[in-house]
C-alpha positions in Angstrom: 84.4 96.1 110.5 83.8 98.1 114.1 80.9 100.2 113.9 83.3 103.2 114.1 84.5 102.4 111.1 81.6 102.3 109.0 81.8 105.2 106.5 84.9 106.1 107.5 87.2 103.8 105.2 86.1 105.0 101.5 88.3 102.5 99.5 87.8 104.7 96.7 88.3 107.9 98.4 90.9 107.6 101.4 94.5 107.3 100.8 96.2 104.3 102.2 98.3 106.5 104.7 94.8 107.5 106.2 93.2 104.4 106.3 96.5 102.4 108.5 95.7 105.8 110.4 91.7 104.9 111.1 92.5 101.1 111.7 95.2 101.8 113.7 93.5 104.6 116.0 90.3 102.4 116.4 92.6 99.4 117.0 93.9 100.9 120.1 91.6 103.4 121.5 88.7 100.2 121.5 91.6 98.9 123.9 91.6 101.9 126.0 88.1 101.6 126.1 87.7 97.7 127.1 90.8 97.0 129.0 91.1 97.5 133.6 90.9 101.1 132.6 92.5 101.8 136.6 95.7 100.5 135.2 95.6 101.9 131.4 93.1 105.1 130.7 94.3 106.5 134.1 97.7 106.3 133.4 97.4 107.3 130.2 95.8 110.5 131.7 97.8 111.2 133.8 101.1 111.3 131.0 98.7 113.4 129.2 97.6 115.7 131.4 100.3 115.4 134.2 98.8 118.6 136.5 95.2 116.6 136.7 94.4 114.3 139.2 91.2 111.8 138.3 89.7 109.7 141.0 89.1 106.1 140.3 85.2 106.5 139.8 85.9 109.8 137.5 88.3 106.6 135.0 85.5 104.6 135.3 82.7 106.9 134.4 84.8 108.1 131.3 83.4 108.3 127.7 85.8 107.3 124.7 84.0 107.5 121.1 85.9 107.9 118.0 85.5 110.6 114.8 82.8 112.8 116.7 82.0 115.8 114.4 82.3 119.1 116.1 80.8 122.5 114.7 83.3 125.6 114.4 82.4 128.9 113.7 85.8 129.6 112.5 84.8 128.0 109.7 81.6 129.1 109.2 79.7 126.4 110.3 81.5 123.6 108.9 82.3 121.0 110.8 85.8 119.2 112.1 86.2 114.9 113.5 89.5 114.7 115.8 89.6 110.8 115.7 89.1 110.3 119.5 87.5 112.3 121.9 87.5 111.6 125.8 85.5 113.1 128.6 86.6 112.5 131.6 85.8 114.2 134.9 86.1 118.6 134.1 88.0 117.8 131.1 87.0 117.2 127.6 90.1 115.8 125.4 90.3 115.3 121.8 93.3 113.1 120.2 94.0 113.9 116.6 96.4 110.7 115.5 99.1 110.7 113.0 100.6 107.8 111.7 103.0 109.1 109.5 101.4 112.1 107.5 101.7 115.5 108.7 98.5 117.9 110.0 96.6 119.8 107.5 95.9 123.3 107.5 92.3 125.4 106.9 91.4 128.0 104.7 89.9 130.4 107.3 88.3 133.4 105.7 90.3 136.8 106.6 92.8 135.0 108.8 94.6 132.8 106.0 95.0 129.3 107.3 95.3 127.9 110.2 96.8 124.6 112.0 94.6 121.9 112.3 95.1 121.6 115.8 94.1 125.1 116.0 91.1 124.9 114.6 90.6 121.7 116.7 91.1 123.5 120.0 88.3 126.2 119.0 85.8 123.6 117.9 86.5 121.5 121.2 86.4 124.7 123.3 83.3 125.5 122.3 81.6 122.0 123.1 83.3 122.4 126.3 82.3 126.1 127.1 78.7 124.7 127.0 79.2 122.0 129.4 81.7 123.8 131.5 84.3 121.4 131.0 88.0 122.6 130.0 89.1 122.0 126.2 93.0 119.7 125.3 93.7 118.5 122.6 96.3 116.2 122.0 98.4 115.1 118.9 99.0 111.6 119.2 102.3 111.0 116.6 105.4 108.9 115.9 108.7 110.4 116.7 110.9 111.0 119.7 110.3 114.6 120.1 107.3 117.0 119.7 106.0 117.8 116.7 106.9 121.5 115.1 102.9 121.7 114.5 102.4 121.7 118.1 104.3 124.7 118.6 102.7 126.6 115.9 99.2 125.7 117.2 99.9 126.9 120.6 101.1 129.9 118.9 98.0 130.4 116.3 96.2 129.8 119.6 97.9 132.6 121.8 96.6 135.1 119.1 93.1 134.1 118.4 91.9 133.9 122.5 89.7 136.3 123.5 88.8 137.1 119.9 87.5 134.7 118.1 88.0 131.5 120.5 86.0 129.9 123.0 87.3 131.6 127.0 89.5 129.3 128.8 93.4 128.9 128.1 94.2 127.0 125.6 96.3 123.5 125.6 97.6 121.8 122.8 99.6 118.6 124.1 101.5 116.1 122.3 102.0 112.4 123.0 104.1 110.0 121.0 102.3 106.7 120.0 105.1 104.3 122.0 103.6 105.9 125.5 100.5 104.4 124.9 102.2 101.0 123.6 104.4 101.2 127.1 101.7 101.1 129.0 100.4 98.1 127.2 103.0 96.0 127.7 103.0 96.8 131.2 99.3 95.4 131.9 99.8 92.4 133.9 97.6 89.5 135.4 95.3 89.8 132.8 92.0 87.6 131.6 92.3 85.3 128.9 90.7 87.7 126.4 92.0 90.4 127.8 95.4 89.3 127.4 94.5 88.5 123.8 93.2 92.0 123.2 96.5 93.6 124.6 98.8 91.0 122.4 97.2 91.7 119.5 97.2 95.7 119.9 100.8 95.6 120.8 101.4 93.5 117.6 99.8 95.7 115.2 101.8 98.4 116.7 104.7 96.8 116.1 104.1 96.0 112.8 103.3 99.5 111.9 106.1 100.7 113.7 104.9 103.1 116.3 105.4 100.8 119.5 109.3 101.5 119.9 111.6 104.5 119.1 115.0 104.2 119.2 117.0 105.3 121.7 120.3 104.7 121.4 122.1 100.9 121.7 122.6 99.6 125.1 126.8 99.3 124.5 126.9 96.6 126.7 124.7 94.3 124.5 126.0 96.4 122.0 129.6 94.2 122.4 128.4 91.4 123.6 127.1 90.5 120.4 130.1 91.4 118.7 131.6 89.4 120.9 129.5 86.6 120.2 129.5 86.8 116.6 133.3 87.0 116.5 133.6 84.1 118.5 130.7 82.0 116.1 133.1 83.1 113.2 135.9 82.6 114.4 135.1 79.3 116.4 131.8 77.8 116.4 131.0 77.9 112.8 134.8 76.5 111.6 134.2 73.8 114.0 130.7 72.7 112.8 132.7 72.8 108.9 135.0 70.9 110.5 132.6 68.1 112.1 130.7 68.0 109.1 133.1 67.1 106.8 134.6 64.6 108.5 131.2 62.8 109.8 130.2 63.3 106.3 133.1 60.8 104.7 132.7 58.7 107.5 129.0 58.5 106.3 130.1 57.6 103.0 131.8 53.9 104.5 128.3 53.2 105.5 126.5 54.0 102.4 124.6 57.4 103.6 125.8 60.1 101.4 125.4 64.0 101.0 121.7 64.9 100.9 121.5 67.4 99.3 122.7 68.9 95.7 124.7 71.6 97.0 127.3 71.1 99.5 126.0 73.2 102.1 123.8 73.3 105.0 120.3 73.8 104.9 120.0 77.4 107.5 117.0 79.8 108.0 115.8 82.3 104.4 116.1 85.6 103.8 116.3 88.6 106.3 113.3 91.0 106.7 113.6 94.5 108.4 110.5 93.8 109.9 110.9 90.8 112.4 115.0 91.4 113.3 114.7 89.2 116.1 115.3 86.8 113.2 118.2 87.7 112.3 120.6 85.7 114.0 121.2 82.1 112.4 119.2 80.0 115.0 120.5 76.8 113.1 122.5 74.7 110.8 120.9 71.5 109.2 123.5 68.7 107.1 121.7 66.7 105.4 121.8 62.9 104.1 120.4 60.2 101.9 121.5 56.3 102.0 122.4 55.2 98.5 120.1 52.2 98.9 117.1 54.3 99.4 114.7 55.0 96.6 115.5 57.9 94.5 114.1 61.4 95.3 112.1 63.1 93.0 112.5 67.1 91.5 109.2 67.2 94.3 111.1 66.5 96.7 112.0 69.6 99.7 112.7 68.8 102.9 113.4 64.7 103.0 116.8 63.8 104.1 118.6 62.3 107.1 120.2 65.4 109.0 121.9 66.5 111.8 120.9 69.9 112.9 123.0 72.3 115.1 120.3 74.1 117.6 121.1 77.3 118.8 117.7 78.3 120.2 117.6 75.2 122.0 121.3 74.1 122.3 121.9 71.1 121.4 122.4 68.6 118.2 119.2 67.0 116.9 120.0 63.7 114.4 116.6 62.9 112.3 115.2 61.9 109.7 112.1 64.8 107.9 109.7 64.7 105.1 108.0 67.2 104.4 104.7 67.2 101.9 104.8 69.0 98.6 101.5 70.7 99.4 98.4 70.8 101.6 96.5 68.6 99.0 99.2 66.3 99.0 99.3 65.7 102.6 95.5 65.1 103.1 95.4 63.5 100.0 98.6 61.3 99.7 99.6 60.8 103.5 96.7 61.0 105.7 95.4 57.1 104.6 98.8 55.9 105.8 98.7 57.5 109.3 97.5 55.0 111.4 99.8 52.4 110.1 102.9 54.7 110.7 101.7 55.6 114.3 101.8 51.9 115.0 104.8 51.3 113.5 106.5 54.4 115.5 104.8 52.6 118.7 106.8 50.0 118.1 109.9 51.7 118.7 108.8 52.5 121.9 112.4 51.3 123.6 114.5 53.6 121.6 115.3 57.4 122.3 113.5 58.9 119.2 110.8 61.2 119.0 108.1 62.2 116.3 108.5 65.9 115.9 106.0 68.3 114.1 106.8 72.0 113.5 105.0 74.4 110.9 108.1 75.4 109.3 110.8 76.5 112.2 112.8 74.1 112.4 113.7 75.5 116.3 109.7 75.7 117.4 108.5 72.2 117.1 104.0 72.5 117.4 104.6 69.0 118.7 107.2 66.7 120.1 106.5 62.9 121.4 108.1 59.9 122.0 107.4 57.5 119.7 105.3 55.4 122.1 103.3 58.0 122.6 102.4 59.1 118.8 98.8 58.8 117.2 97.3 59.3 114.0 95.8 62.2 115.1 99.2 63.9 115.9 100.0 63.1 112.1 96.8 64.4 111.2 98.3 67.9 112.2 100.3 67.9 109.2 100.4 71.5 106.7 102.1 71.9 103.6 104.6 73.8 105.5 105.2 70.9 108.3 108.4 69.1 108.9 107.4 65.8 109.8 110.5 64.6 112.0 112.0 61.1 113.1 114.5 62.7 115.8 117.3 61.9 119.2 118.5 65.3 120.5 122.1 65.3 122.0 123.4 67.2 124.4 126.4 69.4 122.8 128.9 67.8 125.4 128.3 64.8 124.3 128.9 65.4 120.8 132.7 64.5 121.7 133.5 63.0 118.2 132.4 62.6 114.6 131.1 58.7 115.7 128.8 59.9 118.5 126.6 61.7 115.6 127.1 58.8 112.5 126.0 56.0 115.4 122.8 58.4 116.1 122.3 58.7 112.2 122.4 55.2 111.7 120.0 54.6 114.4 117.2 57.0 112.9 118.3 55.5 109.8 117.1 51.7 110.7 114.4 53.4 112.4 112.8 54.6 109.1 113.4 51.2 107.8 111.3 49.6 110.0 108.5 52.3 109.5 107.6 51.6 105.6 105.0 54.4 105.9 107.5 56.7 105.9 108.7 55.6 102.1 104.7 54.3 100.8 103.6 58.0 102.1 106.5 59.3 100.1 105.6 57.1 96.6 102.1 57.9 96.8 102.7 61.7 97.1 105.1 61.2 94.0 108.2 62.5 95.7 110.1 59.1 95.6 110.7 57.6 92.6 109.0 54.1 92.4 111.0 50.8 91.7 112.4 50.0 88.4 
């Protein structure tokens, strides 16, 4: 946990709301603070106080710390933490973030209550009186548009100057969170680490949704994804039916039948809200399994012969995968026969197959080889969630007819025959049935 942090996360005393707030806050302020700070605090100044102009050594020589408490005699005393406060140059700036709750309000005795970016202002104001520096504070939120709290601090504000504020005129600003994650993206030529830090702040933005806002659809991609999807309906996806069928009773002549229980194609799972850039099918998988192979077990997953339709990386791939039933199983039950399957894969070095090893995506192999090339090692990379694949990608124009694919399947098919470690990997992990 950062040192920021420490005190402020009461598990037993901080709603959930507020603590995504703190982590999220400290998250990206620390990157504020530690990233080329000429091409992200100073921009970052200047959308938030556009009339300022800081010189390069005024960035630099800029403080950033997080929850300072400031005294208020508003309240008597008491004491108020805006989550970030900056000074930089003449100016002292306090942020008060918002991830999705609104701003509170304080009892102030014989005024009512007041905003809390009211009371924020005076408390700044008065740190600032004392150093001479001029108070802004800033409500950092989600949203397209500014904040109706905003307005009603400024107005609070217009009535208490003179009386029972700090001198100087007040400003209340408001910036949306996706400014800050704009500028982010935009950081270029990076170090390695710092390239790291940026990812990973623009990632947890994204997953708590305050990096993008929507602003309308673009109606040119708009259709041309209609389009695209009317023509996969219409077209593509009829065609693949098509093909399968009839590759799959040709199949049947040479013994390989349907692989799988239901007759259908193996594709990607469900859809979440949160990552739509998986939405689209990126593939189709039919899958096989040559009657004079050893049974499959109710373990069994992912072991078939299968031709998959590639639409990330267009093309069709005919293999062969097995994939273990669990992490135990693959250290356990498979790792003793990799050596003896790396050799027997080197010894297909004159054919166009590679081993291919993805954690799960079928589309984003980890690793791809040819099979002269593989080691035990490369096996060794092997999860629970691996495909461990036997595979000859084909170019989709030369997919002219059912045959072109069957010939390809037969070929990974005596391919796995020679390679016993394949089927003694399988036995030993329990998802073949042994010999009667």
């Amino acid at each position: 946990m950062r040192a920021e942090l420490q005190g402020k996360l009461d598990p037993a005393a901080t709603l959930a709301t507020e603590r995504m707030e703190d982590t999220l806050t400290d998250a990206v302020f620390s990157a504020v603070r530690y990233l080329p700070r000429q091409r992200l605090l100073k921009p970052l100044l200047a959308v938030a106080l556009p009339e300022a102009e800081f010189s390069a050594a005024d960035v630099e020589r800029a403080t950033i710390t997080l929850w300072t408490k400031l005294p208020v005699s508003l309240l008597a005393g008491r004491q108020v933490e805006p989550d970030v406060l900056v000074q930089v140059a003449g100016h002292l700036i306090a942020v008060e973030a918002k991830y999705h709750a609104g701003f509170g309000r304080y009892q102030v005795e014989g005024r009512g209550t007041l905003q809390q970016l009211t009371v924020q202002w005076c408390a700044l104001s008065e740190r600032a009186a004392a150093q001479g520096l001029r108070a802004t504070v800033v409500a950092l939120t989600t949203g397209t548009s500014e904040p109706v709290d905003v307005a009603r601090a400024r107005e609070e504000l217009d009535e208490l100057v003179g009386t029972g504020a700090a001198a100087g005129r007040p400003e209340v600003r408001w910036l949306p969170w996706r400014a800050i994650a704009d500028l982010l993206r935009g950081l270029r030529d990076l170090a390695v680490h710092e390239r790291e830090l940026r990812d990973d702040t623009v990632e947890l933005m994204e997953r708590r949704g305050v990096a993008r806002v929507f602003n309308g659809f673009d109606v040119t991609d708009y259709q041309q994804v209609a389009d695209a999807h009317r023509v996969a309906a219409e077209r593509l996806y009829p065609a693949i039916s098509t093909f399968v069928q009839e590759l799959t009773v040709r199949l049947e002549d040479d013994g390989v039948a349907w692989g799988w229980p239901q007759k259908g194609l193996w594709t990607t799972g469900g859809l979440g809200w949160q990552r739509p850039q998986e939405w689209a099918r990126d593939h189709f998988a039919a899958a096989y399994w040559p009657t004079a192979w050893p049974r499959r077990t109710t373990k069994s997953d992912r072991i078939a012969l299968y031709v998959l339709f590639d639409f990330v990386r267009p093309g069709v791939e005919v293999g062969y995968v097995q994939e273990p039933p669990t992490w135990a199983a693959a250290q356990r039950s498979w790792t003793p026969h990799h050596a003896d399957l790396a050799g027997q894969l080197n010894a297909l070095d004159d054919s166009p197959l590679a081993l291919v090893v993805d954690a799960g995506d079928w589309t984003a192999p980890a690793a791809e080889v040819p099979v002269g090339e593989v080691t035990a090692a490369l096996l060794g990379q092997l999860s629970a969630y691996s495909h461990l694949r036997l595979a000859r990608r084909l170019a989709v124009e030369e997919v002219t007819a059912p045959d072109v694919v069957r010939e390809a399947v037969l070929q990974v098919q005596g391919a796995v025959e020679a390679c016993p470690e394949f089927t003694k990997m399988l036995l030993a992990s329990g998802q073949l049935a042994a010999p009667s």
